[in-house]
VOFI-87471 format. One line per 2 residues: their letters; for each residue x, y, z of C-alpha. Coordinates in nm, 2 decimals. Each point is the difference from the previous one (the first is absolute). Example, Ala and Ser with C-alpha at 12.3 -4.5 7.8 and 13.67 -1.06 7.14 Angstrom:
<recs>
AS> 1.23,-0.45,0.78 | 0.14,0.34,-0.07
</recs>
This chain:
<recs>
XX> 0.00,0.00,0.00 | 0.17,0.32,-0.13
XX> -0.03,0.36,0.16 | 0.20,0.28,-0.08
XX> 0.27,0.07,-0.22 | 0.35,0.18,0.02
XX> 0.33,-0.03,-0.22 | -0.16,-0.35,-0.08
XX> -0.02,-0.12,0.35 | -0.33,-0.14,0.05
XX> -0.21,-0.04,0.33 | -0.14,-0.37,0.08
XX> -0.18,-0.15,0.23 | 0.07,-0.31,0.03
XX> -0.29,-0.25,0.10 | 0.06,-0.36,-0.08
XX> 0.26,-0.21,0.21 | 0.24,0.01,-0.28
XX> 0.00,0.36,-0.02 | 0.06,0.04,0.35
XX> 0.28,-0.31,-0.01 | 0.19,0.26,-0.25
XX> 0.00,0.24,0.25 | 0.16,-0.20,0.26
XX> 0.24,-0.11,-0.24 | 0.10,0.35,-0.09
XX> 0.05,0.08,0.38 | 0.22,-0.26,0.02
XX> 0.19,0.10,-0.33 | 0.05,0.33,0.10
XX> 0.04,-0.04,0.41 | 0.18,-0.31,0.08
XX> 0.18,-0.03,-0.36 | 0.10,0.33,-0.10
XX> 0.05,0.16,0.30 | 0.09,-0.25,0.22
XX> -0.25,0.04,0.26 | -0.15,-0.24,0.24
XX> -0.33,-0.07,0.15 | -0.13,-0.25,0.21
XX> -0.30,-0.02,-0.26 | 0.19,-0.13,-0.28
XX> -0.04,-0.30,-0.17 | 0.34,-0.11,-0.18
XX> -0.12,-0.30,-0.12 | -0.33,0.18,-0.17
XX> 0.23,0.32,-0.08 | -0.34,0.19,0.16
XX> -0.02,0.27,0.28 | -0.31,0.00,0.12
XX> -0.16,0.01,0.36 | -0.41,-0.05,0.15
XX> -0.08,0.36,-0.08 | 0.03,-0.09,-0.32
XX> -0.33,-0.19,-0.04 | -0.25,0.28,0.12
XX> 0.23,0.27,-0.21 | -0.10,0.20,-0.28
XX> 0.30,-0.03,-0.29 | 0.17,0.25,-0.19
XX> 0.24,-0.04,-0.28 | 0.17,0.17,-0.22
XX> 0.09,-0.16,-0.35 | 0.21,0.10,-0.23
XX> 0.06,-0.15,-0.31 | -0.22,-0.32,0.12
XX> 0.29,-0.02,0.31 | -0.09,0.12,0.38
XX> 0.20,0.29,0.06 | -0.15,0.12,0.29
XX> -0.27,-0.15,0.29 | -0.17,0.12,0.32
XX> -0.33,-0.10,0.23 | -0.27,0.11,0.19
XX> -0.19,-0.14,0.27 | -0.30,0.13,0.19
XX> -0.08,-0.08,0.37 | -0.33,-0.10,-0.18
XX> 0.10,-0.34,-0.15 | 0.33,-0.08,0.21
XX> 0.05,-0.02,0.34 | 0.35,0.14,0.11
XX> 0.24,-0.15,0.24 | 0.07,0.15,0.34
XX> 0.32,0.08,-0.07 | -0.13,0.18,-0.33
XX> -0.29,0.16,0.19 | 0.28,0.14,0.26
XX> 0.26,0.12,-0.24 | -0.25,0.20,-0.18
XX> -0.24,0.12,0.35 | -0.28,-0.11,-0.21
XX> -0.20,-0.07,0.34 | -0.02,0.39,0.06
XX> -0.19,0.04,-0.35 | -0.26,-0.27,0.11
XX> -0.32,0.29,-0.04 | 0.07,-0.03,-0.36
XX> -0.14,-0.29,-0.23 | 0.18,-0.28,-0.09
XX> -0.01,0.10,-0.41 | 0.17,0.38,0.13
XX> 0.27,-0.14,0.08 | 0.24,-0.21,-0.21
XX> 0.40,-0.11,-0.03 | 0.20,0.07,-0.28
XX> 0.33,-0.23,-0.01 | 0.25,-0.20,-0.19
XX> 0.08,0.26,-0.29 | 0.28,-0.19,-0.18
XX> 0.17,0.23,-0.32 | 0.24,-0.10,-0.23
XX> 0.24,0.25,-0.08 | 0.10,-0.07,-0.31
XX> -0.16,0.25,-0.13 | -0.12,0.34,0.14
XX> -0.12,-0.15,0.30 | -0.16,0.37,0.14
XX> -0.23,-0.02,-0.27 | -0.11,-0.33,0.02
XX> -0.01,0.09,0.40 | -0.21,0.30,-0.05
XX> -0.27,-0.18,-0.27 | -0.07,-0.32,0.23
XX> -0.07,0.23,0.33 | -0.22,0.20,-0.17
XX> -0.19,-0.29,-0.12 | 0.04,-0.15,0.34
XX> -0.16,0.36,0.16 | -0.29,-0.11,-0.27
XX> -0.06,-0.33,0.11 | 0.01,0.11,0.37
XX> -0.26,0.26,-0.05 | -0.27,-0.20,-0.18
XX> 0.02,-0.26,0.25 | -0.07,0.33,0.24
XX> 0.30,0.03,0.21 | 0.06,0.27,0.18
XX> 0.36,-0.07,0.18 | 0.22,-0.25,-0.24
XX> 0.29,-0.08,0.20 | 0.33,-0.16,-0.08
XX> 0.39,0.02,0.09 | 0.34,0.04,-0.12
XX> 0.36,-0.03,0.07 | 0.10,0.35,0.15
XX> 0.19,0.10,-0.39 | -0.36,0.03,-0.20
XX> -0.17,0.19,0.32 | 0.07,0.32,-0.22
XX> -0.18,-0.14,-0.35 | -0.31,-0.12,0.22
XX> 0.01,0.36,0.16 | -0.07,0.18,-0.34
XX> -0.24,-0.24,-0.09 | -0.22,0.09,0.34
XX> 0.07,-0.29,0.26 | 0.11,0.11,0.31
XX> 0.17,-0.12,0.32 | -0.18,-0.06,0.34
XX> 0.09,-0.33,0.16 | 0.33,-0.12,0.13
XX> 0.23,-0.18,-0.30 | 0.04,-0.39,0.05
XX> 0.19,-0.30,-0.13 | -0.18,-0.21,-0.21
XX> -0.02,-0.40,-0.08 | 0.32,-0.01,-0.24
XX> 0.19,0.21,0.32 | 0.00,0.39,-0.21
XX> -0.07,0.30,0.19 | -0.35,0.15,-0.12
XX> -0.16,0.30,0.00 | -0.38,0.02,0.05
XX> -0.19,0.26,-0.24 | -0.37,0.03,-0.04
XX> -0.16,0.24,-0.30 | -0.29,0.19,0.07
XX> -0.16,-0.10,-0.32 | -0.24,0.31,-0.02
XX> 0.15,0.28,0.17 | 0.05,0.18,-0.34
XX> 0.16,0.37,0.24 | 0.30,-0.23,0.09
XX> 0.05,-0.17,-0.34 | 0.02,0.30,-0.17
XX> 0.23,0.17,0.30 | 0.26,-0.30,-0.11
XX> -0.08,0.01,-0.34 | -0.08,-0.34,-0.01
XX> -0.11,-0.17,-0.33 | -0.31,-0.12,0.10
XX> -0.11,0.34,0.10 | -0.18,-0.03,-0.39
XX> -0.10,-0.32,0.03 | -0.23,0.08,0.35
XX> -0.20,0.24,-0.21 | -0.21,-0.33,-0.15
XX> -0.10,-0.04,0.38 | -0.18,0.15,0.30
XX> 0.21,0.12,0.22 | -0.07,0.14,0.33
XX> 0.20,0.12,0.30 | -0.13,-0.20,0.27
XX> 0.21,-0.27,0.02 | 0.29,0.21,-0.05
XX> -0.07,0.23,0.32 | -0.04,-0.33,0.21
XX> 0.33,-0.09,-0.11 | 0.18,0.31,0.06
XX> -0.20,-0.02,0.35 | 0.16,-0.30,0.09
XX> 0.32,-0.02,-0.15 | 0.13,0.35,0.04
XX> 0.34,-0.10,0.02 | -0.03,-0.05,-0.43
XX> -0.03,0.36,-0.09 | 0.36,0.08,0.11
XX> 0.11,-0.21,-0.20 | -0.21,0.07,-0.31
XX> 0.11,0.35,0.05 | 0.36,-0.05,0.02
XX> -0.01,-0.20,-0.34 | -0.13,0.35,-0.19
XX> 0.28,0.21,0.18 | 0.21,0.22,-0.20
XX> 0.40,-0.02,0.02 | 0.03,0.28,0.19
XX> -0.32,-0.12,0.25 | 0.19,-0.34,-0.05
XX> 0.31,0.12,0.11 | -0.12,0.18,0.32
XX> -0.21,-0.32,0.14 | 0.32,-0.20,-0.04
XX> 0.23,0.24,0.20 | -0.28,0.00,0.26
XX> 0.03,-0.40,-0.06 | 0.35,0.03,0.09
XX> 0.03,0.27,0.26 | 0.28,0.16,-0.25
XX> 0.02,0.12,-0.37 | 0.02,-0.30,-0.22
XX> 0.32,0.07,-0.13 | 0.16,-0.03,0.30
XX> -0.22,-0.28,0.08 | 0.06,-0.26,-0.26
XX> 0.36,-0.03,-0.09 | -0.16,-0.13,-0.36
XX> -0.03,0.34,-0.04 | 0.35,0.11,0.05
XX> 0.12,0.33,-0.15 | -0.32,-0.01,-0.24
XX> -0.17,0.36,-0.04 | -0.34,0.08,0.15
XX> -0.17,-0.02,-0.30 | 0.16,-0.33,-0.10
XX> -0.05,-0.17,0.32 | -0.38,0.10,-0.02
XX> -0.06,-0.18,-0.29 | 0.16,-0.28,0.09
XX> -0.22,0.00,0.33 | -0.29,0.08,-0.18
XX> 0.03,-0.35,-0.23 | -0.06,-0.22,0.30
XX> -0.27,-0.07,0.23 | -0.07,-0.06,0.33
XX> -0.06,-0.30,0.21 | -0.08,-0.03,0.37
XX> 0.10,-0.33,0.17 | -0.08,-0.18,0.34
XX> 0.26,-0.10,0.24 | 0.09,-0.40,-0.08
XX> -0.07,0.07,-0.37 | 0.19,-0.17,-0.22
XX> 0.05,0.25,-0.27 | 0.27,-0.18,-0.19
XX> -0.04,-0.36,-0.04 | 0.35,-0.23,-0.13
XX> -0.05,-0.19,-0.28 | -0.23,0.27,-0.12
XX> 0.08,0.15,-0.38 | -0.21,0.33,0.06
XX> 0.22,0.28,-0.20 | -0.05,0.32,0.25
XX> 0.20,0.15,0.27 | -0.12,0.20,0.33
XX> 0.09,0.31,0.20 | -0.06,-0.01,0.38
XX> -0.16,0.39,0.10 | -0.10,-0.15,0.36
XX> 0.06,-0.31,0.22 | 0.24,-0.26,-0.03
XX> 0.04,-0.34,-0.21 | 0.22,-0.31,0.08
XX> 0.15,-0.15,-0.25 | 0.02,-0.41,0.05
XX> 0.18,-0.31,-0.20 | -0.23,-0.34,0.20
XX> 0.06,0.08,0.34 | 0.32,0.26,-0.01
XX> -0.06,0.39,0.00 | 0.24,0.15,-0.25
XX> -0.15,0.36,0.08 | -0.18,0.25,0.14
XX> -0.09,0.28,-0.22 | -0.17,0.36,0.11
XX> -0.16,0.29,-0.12 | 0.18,0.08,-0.37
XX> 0.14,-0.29,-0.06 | -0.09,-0.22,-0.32
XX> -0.05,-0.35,-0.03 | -0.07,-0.26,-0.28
XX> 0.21,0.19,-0.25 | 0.14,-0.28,-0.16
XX> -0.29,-0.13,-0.13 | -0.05,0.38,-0.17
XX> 0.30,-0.09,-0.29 | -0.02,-0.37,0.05
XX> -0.22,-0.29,-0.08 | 0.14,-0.23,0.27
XX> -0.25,-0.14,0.25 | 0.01,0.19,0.36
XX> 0.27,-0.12,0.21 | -0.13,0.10,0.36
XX> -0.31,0.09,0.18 | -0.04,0.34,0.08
XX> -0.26,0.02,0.36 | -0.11,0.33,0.17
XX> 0.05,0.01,0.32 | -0.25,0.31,0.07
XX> -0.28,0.18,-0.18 | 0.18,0.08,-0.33
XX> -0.05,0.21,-0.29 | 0.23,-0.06,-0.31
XX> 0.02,0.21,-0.35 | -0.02,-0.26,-0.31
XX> 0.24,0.07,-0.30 | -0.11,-0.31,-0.23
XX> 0.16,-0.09,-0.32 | -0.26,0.24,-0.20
XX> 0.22,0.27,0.13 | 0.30,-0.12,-0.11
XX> -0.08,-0.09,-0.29 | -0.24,0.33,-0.07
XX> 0.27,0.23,0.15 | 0.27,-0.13,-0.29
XX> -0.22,0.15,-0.24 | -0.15,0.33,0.14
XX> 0.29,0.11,0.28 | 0.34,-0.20,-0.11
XX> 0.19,0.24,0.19 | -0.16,-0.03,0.32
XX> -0.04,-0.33,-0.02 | 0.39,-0.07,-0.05
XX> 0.02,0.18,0.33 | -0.20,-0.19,0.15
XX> 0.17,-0.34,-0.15 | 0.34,0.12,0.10
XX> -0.16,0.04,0.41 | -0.13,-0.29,-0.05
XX> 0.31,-0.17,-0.06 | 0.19,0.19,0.22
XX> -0.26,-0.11,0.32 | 0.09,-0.34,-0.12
XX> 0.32,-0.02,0.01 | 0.02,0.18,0.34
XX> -0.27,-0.32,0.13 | 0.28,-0.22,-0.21
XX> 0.30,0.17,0.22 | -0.22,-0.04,0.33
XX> -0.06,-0.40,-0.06 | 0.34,-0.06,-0.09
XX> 0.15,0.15,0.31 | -0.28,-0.16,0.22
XX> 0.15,-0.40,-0.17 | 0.35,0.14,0.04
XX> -0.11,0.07,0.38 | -0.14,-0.30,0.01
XX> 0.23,-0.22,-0.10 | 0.30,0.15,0.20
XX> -0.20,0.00,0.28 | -0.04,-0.42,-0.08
XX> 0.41,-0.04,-0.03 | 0.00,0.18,0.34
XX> -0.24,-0.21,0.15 | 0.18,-0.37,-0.16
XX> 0.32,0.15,0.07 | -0.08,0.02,0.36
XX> -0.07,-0.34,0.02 | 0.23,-0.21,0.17
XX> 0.15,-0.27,-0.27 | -0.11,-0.30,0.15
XX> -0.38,0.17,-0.04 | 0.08,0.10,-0.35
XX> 0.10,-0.39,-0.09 | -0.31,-0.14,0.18
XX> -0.21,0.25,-0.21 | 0.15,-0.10,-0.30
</recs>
């Protein structure tokens, strides 16, 4: 069943088991294979991803020349009854005066990016905000790793629950889009600002939810600060300018540094968070503007990291899996740099962004300095202790 069209790329719908068996199979293609993910709802015999939400879900594809290219789902409280833990992450017991078809779960958006993934991104959410409005809904929630917080931002979700780990052991954060509050999709200039117009849309549900999660509209606010308005919350953040805050900064002008700032985003964290997982391949990096982080190989603390420090750089210019988990040990709220600004800043600001490489690389290879005297210290510090040993000890221990 066709919908819409765009650059060739066809919605579908997919209703028989077959069609929904090529969906699996493309999750699997795309997750496990290409990126060399890992889930605990895999099947590698099958070659299928594909878990018991699956069979009350409404299915979206993409095709493009007659291959998936993209897929996501919807479910309404309606026809599926949620586990507790899902219920939890997502506080949907506090929305329980609404009716089961207002409220519904958006999830598992796999992309494949070999070609303009953004697009094929922005065409399936829309027909996703489509699908979740017919069937009525009011709140559509879903989550994502803490990089794509920012895209889910200018499309209208918002954050108001605490973030979570989820089956396959990722760090999650919990959105929910206020389908018909049209005054704050056009304030974010979301895309399916247009697309509400073919509905009713009233402001009751939205002034409940602004009642009772008031804690959201900071943070939708900060997300449509300007650099300057930017700049100022961060030195607040900070309790000193930025520049002398961050040493990723160092000897950058004002103007510079502020749109550097100004290409991340925000993220607040609860003590015993585990922000950075190893093993993980996410492509980001983070800035610490308050509280403290530890960072951990299995049971050994390698660091403790404060307010302006960075960590997860690596994984900014690198492909490599994570190679430690990275814990906060308070409240914490971290800036997020992802591999979009990398990559964007080598087109549109190569100077500053050679600035920032060369800080980069200069923060590591201070942290490289500091671990190589800590083994140095630690091994003389072993001779001492064997050379103290009388040599009959030494022989027996041999």
């Amino acid at each position: 069943m066709a919908g819409p069209k765009a650059a060739n790329i066809a919605v579908h719908l997919p209703q028989s088991p077959e069609e929904r068996a090529r969906i699996y199979a493309f999750r699997y293609r795309i997750e496990i294979m290409k990126k060399g993910g890992a889930s605990v709802f895999a099947d590698d015999k099958k070659m299928i991803v594909t878990d018991d939400l699956d069979e009350s879900a409404f299915q979206l594809c993409l095709v493009k020349q007659h291959a998936v290219a993209a897929s996501v789902r919807i479910n309404s409280t309606e026809n599926t009854k949620f586990s507790e833990k899902v219920s939890a992450h997502f506080r949907l017991g506090e929305f329980s005066n609404f009716r089961p078809e207002e409220l519904s779960l958006t999830s598992r958006l796999v992309v494949s990016d070999d070609d303009n993934p953004g697009q094929l991104t922005a065409v399936l959410l829309g027909a996703a905000y489509k699908v979740a409005r017919n069937m009525g809904s009011l709140f559509d929630f879903t989550s994502c790793p803490p990089p794509l917080v920012p895209l889910y931002e200018r499309l209208g979700y918002r954050r108001y629950a605490d973030n979570f780990v989820d089956e396959d052991d990722v760090y999650h954060v919990p959105l929910v889009l206020l389908t018909d509050d049209v005054a704050h999709l056009r304030y974010v200039g979301s895309p399916f600002f247009g697309l509400a117009a073919d509905f009713t849309n009233v402001a009751e549900a939205s002034q409940w939810f602004e009642r009772t999660f008031s804690d959201s509209l900071h943070t939708a606010a900060e997300r449509a600060l300007d650099e300057e308005e930017f700049w100022a919350l961060l030195t607040e953040k900070l309790q000193q300018t930025p520049i002398e805050g961050i040493p990723l900064l160092k000897d950058m002008s004002y103007a510079d540094a502020k749109r550097v700032l100004h290409s991340g985003s925000t993220l607040q964290c609860k003590r015993g968070d585990r922000i950075v997982q190893a093993g993980a391949t996410s492509r980001e990096m983070y800035v610490i503007l308050s509280g403290s982080v530890e960072v951990r190989s299995g049971d050994r603390v390698l660091a403790e990291l404060g307010r302006g420090e960075i960590f997860g750089e690596s994984a900014l210019i690198s492909s490599a899996p994570r190679t430690a988990d990275v814990v906060a040990l308070e409240d914490v709220e971290v800036l997020i740099l992802s591999q979009n600004f990398l990559e964007k800043g080598m087109r549109t600001m190569p100077d500053i962004l050679s600035r920032v490489l060369y800080n980069l690389s200069m923060i590591l290879v201070e942290r490289l300095r500091d671990s190589t005297t800590l083994l140095a210290e630690g091994s003389a510090e072993s001779s001492a202790a064997e050379d103290s040993v009388p040599e009959k000890d030494q022989r027996r221990s041999a």
